[in-house]
C-alpha positions as CSV (number, residue, x, y, z in Angstrom):
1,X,79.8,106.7,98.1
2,X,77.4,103.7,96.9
3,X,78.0,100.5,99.4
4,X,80.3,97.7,97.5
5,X,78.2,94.6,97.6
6,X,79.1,91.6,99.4
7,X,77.6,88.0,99.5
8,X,78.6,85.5,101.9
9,X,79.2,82.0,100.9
10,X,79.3,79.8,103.7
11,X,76.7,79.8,106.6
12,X,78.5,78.3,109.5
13,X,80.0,79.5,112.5
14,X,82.5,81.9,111.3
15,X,80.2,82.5,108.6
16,X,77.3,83.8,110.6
17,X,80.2,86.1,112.3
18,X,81.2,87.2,109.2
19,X,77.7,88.5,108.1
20,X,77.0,90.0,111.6
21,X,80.0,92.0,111.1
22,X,79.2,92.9,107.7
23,X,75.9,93.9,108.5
24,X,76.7,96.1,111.1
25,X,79.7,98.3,109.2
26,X,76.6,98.5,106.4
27,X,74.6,100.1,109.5
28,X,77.2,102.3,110.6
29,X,79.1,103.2,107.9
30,X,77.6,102.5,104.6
31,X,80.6,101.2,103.2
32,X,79.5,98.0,101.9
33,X,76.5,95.6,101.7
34,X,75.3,92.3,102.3
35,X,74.2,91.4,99.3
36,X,73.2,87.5,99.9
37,X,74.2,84.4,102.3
38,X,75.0,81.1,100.4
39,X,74.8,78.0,102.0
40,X,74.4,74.0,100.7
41,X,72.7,72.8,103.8
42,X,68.7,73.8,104.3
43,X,69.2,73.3,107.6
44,X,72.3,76.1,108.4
45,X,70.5,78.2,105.8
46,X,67.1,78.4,108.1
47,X,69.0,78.8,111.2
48,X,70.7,82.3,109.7
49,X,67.2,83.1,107.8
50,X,65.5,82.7,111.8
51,X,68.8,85.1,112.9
52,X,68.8,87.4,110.6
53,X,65.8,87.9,109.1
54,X,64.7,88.6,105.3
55,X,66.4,91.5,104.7
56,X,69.3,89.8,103.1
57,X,69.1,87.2,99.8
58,X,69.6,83.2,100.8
59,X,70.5,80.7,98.2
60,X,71.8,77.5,97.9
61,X,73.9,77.9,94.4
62,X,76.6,80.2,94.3
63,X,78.0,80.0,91.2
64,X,74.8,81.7,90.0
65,X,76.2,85.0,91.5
66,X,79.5,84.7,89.7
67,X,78.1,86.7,86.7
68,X,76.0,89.0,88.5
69,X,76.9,92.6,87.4
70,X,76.0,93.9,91.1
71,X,78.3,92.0,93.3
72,X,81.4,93.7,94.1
73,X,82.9,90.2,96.1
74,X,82.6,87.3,98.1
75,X,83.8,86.5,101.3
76,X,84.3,82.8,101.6
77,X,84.1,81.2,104.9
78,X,83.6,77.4,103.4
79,X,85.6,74.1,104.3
80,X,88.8,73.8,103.2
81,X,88.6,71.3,101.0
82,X,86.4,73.9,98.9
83,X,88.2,76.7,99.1
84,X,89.8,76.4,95.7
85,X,86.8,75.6,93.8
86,X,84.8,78.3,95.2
87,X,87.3,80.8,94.5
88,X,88.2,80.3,91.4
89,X,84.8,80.2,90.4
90,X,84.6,83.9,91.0
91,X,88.0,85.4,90.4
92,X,87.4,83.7,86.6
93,X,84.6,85.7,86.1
94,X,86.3,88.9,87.6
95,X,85.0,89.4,91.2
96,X,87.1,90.3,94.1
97,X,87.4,87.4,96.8
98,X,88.6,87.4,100.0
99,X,88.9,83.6,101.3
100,X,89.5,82.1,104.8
101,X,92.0,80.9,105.9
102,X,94.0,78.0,104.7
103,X,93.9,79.8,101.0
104,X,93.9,76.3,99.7
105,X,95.2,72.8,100.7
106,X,97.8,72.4,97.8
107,X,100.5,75.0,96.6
108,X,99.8,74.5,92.8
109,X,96.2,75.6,93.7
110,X,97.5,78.5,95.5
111,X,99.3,79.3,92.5
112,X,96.7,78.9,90.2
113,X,94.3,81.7,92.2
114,X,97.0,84.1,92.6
115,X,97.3,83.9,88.5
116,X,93.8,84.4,88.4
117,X,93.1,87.1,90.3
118,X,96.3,88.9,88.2
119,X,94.8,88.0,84.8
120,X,91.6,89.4,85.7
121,X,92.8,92.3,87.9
122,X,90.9,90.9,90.9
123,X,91.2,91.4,94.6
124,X,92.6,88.3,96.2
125,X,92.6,88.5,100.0
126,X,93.6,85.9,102.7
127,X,91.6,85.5,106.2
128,X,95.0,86.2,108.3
129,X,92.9,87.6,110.9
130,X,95.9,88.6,112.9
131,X,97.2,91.3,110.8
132,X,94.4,93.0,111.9
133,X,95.4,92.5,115.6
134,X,96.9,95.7,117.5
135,X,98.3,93.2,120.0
136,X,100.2,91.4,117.5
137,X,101.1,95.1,115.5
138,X,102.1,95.8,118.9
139,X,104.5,93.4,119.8
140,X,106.3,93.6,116.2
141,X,107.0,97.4,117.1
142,X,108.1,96.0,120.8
143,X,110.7,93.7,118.5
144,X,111.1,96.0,116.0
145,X,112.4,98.4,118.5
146,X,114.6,96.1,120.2
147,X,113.2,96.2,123.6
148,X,114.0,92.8,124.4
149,X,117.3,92.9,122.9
150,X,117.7,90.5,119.8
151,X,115.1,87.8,119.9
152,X,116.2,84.0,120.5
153,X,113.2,82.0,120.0
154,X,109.4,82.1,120.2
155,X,107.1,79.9,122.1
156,X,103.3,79.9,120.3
157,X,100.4,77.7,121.6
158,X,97.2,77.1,119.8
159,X,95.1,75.0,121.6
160,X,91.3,74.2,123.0
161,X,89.4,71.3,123.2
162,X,86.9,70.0,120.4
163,X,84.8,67.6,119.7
164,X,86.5,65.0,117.8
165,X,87.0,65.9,114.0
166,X,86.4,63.3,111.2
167,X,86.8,66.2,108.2
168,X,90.0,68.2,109.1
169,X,92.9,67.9,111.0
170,X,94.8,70.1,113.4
171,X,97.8,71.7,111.3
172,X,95.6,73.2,108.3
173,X,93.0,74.1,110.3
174,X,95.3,76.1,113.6
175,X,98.5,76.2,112.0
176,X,98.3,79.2,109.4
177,X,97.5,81.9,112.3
178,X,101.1,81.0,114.1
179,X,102.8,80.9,110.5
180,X,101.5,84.0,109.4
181,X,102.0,85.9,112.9
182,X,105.7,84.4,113.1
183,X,106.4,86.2,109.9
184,X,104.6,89.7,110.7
185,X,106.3,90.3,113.7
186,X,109.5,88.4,112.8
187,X,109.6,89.8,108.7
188,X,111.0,86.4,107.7
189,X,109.5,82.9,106.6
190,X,111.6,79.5,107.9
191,X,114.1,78.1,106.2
192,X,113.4,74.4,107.8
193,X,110.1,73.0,109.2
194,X,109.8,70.0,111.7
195,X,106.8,68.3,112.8
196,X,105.7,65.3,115.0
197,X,101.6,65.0,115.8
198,X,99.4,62.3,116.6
199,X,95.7,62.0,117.0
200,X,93.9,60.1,119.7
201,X,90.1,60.3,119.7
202,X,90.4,59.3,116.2
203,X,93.0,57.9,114.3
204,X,92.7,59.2,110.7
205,X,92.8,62.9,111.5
206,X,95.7,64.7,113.5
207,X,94.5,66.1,116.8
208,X,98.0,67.9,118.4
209,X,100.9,68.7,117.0
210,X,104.5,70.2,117.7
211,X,106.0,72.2,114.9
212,X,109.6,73.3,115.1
213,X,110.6,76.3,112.7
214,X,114.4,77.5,112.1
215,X,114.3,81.1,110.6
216,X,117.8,82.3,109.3
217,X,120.7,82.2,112.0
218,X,120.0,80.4,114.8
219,X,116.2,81.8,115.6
220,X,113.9,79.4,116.1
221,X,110.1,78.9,116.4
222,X,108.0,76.8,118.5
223,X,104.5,76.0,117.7
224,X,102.1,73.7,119.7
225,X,98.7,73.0,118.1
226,X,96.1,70.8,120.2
227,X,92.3,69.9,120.1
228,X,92.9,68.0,123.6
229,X,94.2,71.3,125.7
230,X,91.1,72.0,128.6
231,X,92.9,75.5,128.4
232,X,91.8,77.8,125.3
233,X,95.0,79.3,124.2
234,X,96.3,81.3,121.6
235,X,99.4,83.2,123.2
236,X,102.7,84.1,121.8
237,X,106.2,84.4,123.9
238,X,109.3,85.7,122.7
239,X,112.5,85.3,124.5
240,X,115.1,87.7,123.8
241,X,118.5,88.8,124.9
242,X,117.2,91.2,127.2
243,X,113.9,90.3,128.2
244,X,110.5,88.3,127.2
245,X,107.6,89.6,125.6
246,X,104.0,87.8,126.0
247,X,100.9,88.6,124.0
248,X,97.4,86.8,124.4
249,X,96.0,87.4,121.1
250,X,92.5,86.7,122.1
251,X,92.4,89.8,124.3
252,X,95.5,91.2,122.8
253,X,97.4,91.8,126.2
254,X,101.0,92.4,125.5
255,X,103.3,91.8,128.8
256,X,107.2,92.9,128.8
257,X,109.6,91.1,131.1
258,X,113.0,92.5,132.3
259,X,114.6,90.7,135.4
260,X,111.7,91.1,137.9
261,X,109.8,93.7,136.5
262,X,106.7,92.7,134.9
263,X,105.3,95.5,132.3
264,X,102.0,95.8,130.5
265,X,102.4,97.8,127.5
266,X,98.9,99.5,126.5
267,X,97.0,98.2,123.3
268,X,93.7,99.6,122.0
269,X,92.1,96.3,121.0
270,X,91.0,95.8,117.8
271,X,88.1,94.5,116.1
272,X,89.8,92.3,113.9
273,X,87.3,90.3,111.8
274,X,85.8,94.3,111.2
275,X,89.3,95.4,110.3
276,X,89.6,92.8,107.5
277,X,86.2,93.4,106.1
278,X,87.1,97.0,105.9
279,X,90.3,96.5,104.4
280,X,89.2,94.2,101.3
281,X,86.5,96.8,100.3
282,X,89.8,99.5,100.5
283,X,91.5,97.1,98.4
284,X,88.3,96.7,96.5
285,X,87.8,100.4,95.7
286,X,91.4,101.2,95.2
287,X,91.9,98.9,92.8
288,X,88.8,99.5,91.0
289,X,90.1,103.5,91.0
290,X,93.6,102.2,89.4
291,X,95.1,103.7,92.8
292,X,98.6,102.0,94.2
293,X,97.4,100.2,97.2
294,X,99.2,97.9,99.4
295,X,97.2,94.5,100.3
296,X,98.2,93.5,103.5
297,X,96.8,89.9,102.9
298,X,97.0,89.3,99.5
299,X,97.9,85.6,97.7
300,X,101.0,85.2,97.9
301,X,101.2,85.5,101.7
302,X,98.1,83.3,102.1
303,X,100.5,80.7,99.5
304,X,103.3,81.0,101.6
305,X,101.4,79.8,104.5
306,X,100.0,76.6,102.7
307,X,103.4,76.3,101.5
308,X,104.5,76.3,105.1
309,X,101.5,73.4,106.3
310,X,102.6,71.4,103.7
311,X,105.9,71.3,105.4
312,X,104.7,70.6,108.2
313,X,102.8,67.0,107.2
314,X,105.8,66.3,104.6
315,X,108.0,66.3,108.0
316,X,104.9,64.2,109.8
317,X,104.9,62.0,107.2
318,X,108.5,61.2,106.7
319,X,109.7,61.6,110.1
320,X,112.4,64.1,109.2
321,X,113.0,68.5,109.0
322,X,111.8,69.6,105.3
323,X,113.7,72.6,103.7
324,X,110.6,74.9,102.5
325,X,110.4,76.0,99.1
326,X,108.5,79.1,99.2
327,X,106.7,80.4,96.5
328,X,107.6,83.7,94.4
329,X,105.7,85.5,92.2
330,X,107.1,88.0,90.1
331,X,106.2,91.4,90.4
332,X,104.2,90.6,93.4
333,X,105.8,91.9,96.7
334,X,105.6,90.8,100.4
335,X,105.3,93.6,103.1
């Protein structure tokens, strides 16, 4: 099996973790190969030539690979505010892409790469690391299963403290991982966002916010977002009819509590940022074999979830709950 060929456009810290990861499953398992590392700054692309070394291709211009005949797909792991442009460069000229997360920043960008990766029967994957998470596949099996009885709401904090921001806010840049993890282990989207947030260190970007969700029926959701917190947090509680469930996704222990008994249930934890890489090139080869394969990213989750941030600021903005308008695609499903 020849290695699928994968360039890196982006060189910063997730970046430089994506190529790490990618170089080591090319080790190991020969499955794919880093191809190139693309990065506009000089400076980030020296500091990853020093790290890791000239075995790899560095450039400056990506668009120059979108015609190259070799490249199986790109990872992208730029700003935000680039993530349309970059990708639609590539799915246009037929490569497969998988793109962190937020997909975009707008829902009739979203749109627009979903239709391109279907008109040129591309791969379009979304950096919802947490799919890849056996803590959080864990915990929707614990609610799946009804071990807590039915569920009544869910408490999710995202928080850490950073250096004040002048590019990016807090909702698009935390908020997609609670969205997207509300819905896997939950297998519904919200019918009504709220949000209130504020920043502090700096005025022009948000640097906490409070999101309320209200799935169908009376379940609601809970989201707290922060750049302030001293505590490093990304945990998820459920409360439930008969008992609460806890997961800290970082280390993906899952807790179970009934009356005074405390229970960890066991997880094997995943590598997750491995587990995605592994699963686009499935994708990859499965679609380039014409074989039914089931994306368990793809666009039209990743839309969903911008559709969901843009809630979330429409709310900020007019001081008010938003009904969301989710998008749907036909002949596209959700899993």
């Amino acid at each position: 099996m020849n290695p699928l060929r994968i360039s890196v456009i982006g060189g910063g810290y997730w970046g430089k973790k994506v190529v790490r990861e990618i170089l080591d499953i090319g080790r190991t398992t020969r499955e794919v190969e880093l191809k190139s590392l693309v990065d506009t700054s000089p400076a980030s692309l020296a500091a990853c030539r020093e790290e890791f070394g000239d075995s790899i291709e560095y450039g400056w211009d990506y668009q120059s690979l979108a015609t190259d005949p070799s490249l199986s797909g790109v990872h992208i792991a730029t700003p935000n505010s680039t993530h349309f442009e970059v990708a639609s460069t590539f799915l246009r000229q037929g490569k497969n892409v998988l793109v962190e997360k937020p997909l975009t920043l707008k829902m009739d960008e979203a749109y627009e790469l979903i239709r391109l990766a279907r008109e040129n029967k591309c791969v379009l994957c979304v950096g919802h690391i947490h799919r890849f998470n056996n803590g959080v596949r864990e915990l929707r099996r614990v609610l799946s299963d009804g071990l807590i009885g039915d569920p009544y709401y869910l408490l999710m904090r995202w928080t850490a403290l950073m250096n004040p921001q002048l590019q990016r806010e807090v909702i698009t840049d935390l908020a997609p991982h609670p969205f997207d993890i509300c819905n896997y282990v939950l297998g519904s989207w919200p019918e009504k966002v709220s949000c209130k947030a504020r920043g502090y260190r700096t005025r022009q970007n948000e640097e906490v916010a409070f999101i309320a969700a209200e799935h169908k029926g009376s379940l609601l959701a809970h989201i707290e977002l922060s750049w302030l917190d001293r505590d490093k947090r990304r945990e998820v509680t459920v409360v439930g009819s008969e008992g609460n469930a806890h997961l800290d996704c970082v280390n993906q222990k899952l807790f179970l509590q009934k009356s005074s008994v405390l229970e960890e249930i066991p997880v094997s934890p995943s590598n997750t940022l491995r587990e995605e890489i592994t699963h686009f090139a499935e994708c990859i080869r499965n679609n380039g074999n014409s074989t039914p394969f089931t994306n368990h990213s793809d666009g039209l989750l990743g839309a969903r979830v911008v559709a969901l941030l843009e809630a979330a600021r429409e709310s900020m903005y007019n001081d008010r709950a938003i009904q969301v308008q989710l998008p749907i695609i036909p002949e596209i499903s959700v899993k």
